[in-house]
C-alpha positions in Angstrom: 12.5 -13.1 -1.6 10.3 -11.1 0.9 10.1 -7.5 1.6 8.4 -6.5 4.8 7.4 -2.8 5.2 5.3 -2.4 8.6 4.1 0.7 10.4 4.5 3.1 7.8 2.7 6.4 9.1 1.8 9.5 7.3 -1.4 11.9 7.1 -3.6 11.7 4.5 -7.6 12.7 3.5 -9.4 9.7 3.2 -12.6 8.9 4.0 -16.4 9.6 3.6 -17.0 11.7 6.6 -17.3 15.3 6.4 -14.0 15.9 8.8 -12.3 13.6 6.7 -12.4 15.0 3.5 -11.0 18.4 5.2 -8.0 17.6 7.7 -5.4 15.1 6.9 -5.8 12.2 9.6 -2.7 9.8 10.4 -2.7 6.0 8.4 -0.7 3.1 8.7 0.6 1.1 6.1 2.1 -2.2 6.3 2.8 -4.1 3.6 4.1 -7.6 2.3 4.9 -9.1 -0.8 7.2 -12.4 -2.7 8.9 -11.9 -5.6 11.4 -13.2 -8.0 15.3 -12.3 -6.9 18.0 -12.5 -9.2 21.2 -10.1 -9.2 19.1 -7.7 -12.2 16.0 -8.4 -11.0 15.1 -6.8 -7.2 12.4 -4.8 -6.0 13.7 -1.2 -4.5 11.5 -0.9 -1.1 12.2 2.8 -0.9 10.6 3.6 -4.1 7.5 1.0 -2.9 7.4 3.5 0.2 7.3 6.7 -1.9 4.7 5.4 -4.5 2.4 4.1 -1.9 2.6 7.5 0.6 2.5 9.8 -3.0 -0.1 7.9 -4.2 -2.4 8.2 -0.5 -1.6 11.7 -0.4 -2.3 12.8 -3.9 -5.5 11.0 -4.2 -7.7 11.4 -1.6 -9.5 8.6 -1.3 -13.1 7.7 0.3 -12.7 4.2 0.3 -9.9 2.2 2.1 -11.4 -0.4 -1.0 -10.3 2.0 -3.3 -6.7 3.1 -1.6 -6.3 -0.7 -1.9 -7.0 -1.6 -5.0 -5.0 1.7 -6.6 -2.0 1.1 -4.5 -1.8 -2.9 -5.9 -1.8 -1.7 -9.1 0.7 0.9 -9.1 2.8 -2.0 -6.9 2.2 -4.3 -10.0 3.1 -2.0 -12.5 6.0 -1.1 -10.5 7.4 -4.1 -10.0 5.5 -6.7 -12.0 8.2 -9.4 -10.9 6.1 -9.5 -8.1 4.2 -13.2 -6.7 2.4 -12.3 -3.8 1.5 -9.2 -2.2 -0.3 -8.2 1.6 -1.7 -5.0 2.0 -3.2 -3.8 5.1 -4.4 0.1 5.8 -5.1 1.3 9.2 -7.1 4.6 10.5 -5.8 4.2 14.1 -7.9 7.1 15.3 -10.9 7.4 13.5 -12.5 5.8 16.4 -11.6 6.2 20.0 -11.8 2.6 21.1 -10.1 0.6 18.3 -7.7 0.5 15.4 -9.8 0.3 12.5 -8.0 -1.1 9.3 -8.7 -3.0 5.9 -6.4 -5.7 4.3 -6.0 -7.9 1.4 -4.2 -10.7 0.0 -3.1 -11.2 -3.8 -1.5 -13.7 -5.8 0.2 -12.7 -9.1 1.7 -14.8 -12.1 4.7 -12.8 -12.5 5.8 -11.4 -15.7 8.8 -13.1 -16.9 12.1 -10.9 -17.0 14.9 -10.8 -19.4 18.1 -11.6 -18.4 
């Protein structure tokens, strides 16, 4: 199975300016991942939603590396069923001219369940 969770907008502090480490500025998330489906084994997308918006929010981040490689982890924990996960985060006006975003692409072994 595939879940699919595109645009998801919220404010949050990150960056390593100085005006970004004070106001909240708006961030897209969109997201991807495969994973192993059976009738006791699913992946609830609204808790994916709250644990990567409570996890933005609550930490702060400089890096976009960082948000990345936090959020994949909690994702993993989460849901360790998992086999393939896309993140992409966007700053869609940090700069006046572009979108400005950071991705990447993971392949998991997923951790047998038990039925």
């Amino acid at each position: 199975m595939r879940i699919d969770i595109s645009n998801l907008e919220f404010n949050a502090i990150v960056g390593i300016l100085d005006f970004e480490r004070v106001t909240p500025q708006r961030v897209i998330v969109d997201l991807d991942l495969d994973y192993i489906y059976s009738s006791n084994n699913f992946i609830d997308y609204a808790s994916i939603v709250t644990l990567v918006i409570e996890d933005m929010v609550s930490r702060e981040y400089e890096l976009l590396e960082d948000a990345i490689i936090s959020i994949r982890d909690k994702i993993l924990s989460h849901s360790p069923n998992i086999q393939r996960l896309k993140l992409k985060i966007s700053k869609p006006d940090i700069l006046d001219n572009c979108i400005v975003s950071l991705s990447q692409e993971y392949t998991f072994e997923p951790t047998p369940t038990l039925s």
